[in-house]
C-alpha positions as CSV (number, residue, x, y, z in Angstrom):
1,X,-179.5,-63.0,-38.0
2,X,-177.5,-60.0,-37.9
3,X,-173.3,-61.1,-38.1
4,X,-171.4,-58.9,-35.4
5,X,-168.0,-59.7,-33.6
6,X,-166.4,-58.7,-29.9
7,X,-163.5,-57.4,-29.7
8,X,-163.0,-59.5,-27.2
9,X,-159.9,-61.4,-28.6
10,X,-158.2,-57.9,-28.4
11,X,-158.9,-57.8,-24.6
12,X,-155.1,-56.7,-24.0
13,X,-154.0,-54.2,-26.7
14,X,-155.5,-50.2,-27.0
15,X,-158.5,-50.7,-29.6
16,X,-157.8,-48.9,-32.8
17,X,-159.5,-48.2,-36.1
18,X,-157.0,-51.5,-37.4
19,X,-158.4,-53.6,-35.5
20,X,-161.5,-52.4,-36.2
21,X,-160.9,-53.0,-40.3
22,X,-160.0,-56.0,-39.9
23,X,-162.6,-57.3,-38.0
24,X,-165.2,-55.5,-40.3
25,X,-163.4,-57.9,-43.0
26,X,-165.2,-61.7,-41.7
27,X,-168.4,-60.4,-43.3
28,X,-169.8,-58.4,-40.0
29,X,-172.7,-56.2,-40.0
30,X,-171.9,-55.5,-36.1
31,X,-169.2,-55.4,-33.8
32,X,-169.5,-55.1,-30.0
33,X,-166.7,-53.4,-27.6
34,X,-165.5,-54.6,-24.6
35,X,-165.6,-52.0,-22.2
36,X,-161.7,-52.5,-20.1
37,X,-159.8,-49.1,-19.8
38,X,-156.7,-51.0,-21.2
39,X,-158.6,-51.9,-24.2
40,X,-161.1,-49.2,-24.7
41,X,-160.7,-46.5,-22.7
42,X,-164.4,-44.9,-22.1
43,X,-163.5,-42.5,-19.5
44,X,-161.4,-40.5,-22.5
45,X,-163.1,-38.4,-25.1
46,X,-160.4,-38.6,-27.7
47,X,-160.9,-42.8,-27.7
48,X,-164.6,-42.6,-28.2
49,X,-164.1,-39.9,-30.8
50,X,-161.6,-42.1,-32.9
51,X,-164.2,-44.8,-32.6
52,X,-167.0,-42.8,-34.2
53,X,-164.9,-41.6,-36.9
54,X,-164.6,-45.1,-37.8
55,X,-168.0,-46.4,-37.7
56,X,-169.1,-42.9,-39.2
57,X,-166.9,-43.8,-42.1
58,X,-167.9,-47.6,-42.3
59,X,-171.9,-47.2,-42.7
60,X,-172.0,-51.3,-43.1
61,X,-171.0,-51.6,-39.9
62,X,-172.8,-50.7,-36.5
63,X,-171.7,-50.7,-32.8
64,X,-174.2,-53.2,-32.2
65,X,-173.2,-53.0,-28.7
66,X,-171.0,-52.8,-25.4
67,X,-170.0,-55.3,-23.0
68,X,-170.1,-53.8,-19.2
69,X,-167.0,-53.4,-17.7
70,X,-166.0,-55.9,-15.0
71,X,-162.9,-54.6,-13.5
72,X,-162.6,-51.2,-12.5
73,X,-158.2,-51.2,-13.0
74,X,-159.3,-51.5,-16.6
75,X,-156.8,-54.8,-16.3
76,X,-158.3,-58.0,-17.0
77,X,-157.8,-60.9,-14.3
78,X,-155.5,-58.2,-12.0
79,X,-155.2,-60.5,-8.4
80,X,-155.7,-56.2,-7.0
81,X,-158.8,-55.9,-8.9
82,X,-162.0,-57.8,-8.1
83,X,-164.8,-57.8,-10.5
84,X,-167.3,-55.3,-10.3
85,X,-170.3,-56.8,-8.8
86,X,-173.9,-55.3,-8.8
87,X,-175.3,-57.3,-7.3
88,X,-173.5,-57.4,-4.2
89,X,-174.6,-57.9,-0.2
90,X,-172.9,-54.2,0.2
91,X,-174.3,-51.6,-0.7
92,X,-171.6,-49.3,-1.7
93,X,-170.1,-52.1,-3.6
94,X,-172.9,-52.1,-5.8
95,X,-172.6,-48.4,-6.0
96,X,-169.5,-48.3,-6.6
97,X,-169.7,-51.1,-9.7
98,X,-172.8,-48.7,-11.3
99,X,-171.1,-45.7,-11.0
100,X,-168.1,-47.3,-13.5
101,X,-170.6,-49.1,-15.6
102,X,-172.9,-45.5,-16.2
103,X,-169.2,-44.3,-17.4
104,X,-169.3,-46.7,-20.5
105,X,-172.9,-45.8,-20.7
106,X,-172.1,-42.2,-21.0
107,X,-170.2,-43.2,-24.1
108,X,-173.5,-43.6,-26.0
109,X,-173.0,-39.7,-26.4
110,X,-170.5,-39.6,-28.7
111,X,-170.4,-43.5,-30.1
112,X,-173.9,-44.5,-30.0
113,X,-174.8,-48.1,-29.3
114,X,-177.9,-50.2,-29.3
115,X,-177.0,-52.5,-26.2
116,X,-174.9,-52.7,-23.1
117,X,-174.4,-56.6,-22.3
118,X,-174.0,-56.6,-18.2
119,X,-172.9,-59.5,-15.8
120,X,-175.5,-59.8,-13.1
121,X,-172.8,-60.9,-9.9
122,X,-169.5,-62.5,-10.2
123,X,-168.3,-66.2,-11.6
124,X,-169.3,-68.2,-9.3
125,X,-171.8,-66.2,-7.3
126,X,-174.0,-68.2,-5.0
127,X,-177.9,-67.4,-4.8
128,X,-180.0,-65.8,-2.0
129,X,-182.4,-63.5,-2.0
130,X,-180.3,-60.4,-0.7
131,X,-178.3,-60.5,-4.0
132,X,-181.3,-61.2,-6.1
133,X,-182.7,-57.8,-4.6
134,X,-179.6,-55.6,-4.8
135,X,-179.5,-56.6,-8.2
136,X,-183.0,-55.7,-9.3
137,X,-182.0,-52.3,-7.7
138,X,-179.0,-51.6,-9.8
139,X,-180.4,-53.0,-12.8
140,X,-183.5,-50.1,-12.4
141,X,-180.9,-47.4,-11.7
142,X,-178.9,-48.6,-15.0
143,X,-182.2,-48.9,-16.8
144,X,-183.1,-45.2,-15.6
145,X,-179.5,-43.4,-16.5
146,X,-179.4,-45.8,-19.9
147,X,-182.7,-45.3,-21.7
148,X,-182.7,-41.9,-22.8
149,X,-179.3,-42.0,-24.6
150,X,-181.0,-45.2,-26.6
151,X,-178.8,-47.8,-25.1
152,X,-181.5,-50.9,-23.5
153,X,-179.9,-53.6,-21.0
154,X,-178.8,-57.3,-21.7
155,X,-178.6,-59.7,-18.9
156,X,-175.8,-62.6,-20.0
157,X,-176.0,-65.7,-18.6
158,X,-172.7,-66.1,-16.7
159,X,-171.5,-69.4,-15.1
160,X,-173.4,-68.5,-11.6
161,X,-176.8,-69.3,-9.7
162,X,-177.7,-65.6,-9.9
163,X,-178.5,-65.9,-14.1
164,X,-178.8,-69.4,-14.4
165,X,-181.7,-69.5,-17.1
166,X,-184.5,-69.4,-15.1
167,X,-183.3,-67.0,-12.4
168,X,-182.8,-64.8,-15.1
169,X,-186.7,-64.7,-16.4
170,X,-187.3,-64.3,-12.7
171,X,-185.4,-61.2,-12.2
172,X,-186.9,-59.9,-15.8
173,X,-190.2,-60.7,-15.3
174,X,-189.9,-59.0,-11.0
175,X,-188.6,-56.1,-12.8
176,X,-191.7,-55.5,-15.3
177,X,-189.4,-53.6,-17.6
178,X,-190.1,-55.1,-21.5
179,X,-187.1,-53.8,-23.1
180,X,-184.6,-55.3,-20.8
181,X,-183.5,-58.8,-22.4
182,X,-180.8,-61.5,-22.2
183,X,-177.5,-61.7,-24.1
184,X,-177.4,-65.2,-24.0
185,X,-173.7,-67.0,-24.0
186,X,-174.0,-70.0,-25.3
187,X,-170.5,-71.4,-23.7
188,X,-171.8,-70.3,-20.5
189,X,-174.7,-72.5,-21.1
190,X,-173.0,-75.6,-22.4
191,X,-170.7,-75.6,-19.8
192,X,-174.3,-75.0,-17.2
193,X,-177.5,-76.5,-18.0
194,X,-176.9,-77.0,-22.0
195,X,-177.2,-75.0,-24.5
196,X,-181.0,-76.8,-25.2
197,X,-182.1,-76.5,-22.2
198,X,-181.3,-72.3,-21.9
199,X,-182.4,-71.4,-25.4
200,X,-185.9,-73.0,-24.8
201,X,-186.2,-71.4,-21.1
202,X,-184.8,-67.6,-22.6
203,X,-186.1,-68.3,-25.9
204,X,-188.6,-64.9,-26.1
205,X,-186.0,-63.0,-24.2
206,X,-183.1,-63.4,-26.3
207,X,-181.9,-60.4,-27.8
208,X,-178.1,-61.5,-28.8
209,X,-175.4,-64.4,-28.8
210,X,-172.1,-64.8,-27.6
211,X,-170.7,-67.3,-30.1
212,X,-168.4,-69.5,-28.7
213,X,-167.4,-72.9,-28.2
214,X,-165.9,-75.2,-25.3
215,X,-165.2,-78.8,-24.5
216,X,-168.3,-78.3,-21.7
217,X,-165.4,-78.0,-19.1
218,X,-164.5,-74.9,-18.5
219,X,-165.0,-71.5,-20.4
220,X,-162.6,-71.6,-23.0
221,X,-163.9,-69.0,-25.6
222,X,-163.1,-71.4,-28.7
223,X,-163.9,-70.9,-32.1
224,X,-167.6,-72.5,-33.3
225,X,-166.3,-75.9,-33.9
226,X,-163.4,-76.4,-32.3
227,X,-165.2,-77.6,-28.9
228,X,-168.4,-79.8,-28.4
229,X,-171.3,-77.5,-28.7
230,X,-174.2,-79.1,-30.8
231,X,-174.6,-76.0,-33.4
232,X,-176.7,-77.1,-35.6
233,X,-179.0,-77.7,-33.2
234,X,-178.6,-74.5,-31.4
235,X,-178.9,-72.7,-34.5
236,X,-182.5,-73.9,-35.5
237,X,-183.3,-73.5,-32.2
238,X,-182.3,-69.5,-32.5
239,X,-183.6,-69.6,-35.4
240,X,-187.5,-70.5,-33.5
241,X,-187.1,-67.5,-31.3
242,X,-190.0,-64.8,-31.4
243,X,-187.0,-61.9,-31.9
244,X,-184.2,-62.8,-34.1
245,X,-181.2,-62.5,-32.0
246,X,-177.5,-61.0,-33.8
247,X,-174.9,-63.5,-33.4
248,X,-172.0,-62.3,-31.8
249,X,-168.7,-64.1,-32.1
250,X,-167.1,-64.1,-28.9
251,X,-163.6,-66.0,-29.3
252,X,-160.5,-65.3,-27.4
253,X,-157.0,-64.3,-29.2
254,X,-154.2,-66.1,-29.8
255,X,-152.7,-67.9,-26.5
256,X,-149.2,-67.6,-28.0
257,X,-149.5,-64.2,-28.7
258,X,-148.5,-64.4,-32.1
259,X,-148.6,-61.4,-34.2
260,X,-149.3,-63.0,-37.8
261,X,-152.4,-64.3,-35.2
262,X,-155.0,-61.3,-36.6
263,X,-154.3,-61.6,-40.0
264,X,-156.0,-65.0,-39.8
265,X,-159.3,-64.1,-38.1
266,X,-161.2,-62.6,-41.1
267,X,-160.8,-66.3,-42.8
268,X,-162.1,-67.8,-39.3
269,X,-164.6,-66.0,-38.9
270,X,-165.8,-66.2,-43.0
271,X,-165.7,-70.1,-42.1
272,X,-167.4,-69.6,-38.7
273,X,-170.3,-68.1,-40.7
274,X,-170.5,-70.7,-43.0
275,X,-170.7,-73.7,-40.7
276,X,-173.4,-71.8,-38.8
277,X,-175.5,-71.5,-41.7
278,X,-175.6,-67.6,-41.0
């Protein structure tokens, strides 16, 4: 399984080539960038340029790919700034949310990527058949502007009834597009219907992991280990999937905000490998 990283746990500084070097330093193959204007700023040439140079220069290391944005401020968790929501009852909501996300997309131009990962409604979105409609439409528009600069579409499984496991075969299989797959969280799932239960239902649609771990609470974005997710288990069941999947670890920074903090994660994320087995 290919090793990659988000840079997730850098959600609220500017993304830089240091950041970048260091993470490349827990043994990665891949790293995936989380698309927030605060963080990585996609609407501005000069940022995706700096990017490239990097990975141009690191030929071990591939953008494996990009997480959607959620938040149009570019903020994360701003009370002003809902998430962006495709699969909205309103129509120029949805609009609205695809027109942002095709603006990371475009960023496949200058720092190519194999994957965009994209939330499918909102935490805690209830199901009905409206939703489940506007969201097959955006996900064909998406599909449509995404394909020919290379980049194919991830589902995640997010803690909602819209891409609870089986809704989300539903909505792949009604969309009759084969290289759309899932991204599948797996603290999402152990927090949902277990981690079990959502490998063996996604199992041939699983194109990537978020690596995380939680006490099966609330999403806490832990490193593997530190919370109650079964991983050896999970791991030969990922390892029984038709597609090898890349593991991506998915773990938030440092609450406190200390700034020794990143010179620690290569050494977590060396150990992280090693008590996967990967």
């Amino acid at each position: 399984m290919l090793k990659a990283i988000s840079t997730h746990m850098h959600l609220r500084e500017r993304l830089h080539a240091g950041i970048l070097e260091r993470l490349a330093g827990g043994g990665v193959a891949g790293i995936e960038i989380f698309a927030m204007r605060g963080h990585f700023d996609y609407g501005s040439a000069q940022h995706a340029r700096e990017l490239a140079s990097w990975f141009g220069s690191h030929e071990g290391v591939t953008l494996q790919s990009m997480h959607a944005p959620m938040f149009a401020s570019g903020q994360w968790g701003h009370i002003d700034s809902p998430e962006l929501n495709i699969a909205g009852r309103d129509r120029k909501e949805r609009i609205e949310a695809m027109d942002e996300i095709k603006r990371a997309i475009e960023v496949a131009e200058v720092l190519p990527f194999r994957f965009l990962v994209l939330h499918v409604g909102t935490h805690g979105e209830r199901f009905d058949e409206h939703k489940f409609e506007g969201a097959m439409s955006s996900i064909e528009h998406l599909h449509a502007f995404a394909k020919p600069l290379g980049v194919g579409l991830l589902l995640e499984n997010i803690p909602n009834e819209l891409t609870a496991p089986e809704k989300l075969v539903e909505l792949i299989h009604t969309l009759h597009f084969d290289d759309i797959g899932v991204c599948l969280d797996l603290g999402h799932a152990h927090i949902d219907a277990g981690v079990e239960a959502a490998i063996e239902t996604l199992k041939p649609l699983i194109r990537s992991v978020h690596v995380h771990d939680n006490q099966g609470m609330k999403d806490e974005h832990l490193w593997p280990g530190a919370g109650t997710i079964d991983w050896k288990q999970a791991m030969e069941l990922l390892a029984a999937a038709p597609q090898v999947p890349a593991l991506v670890l998915e773990v938030a920074g440092d609450p406190e905000g200390n700034p020794e903090y990143g010179k620690t994660v290569p050494a977590k994320m060396l150990a992280s490998w090693k008590m996967l087995g990967a």
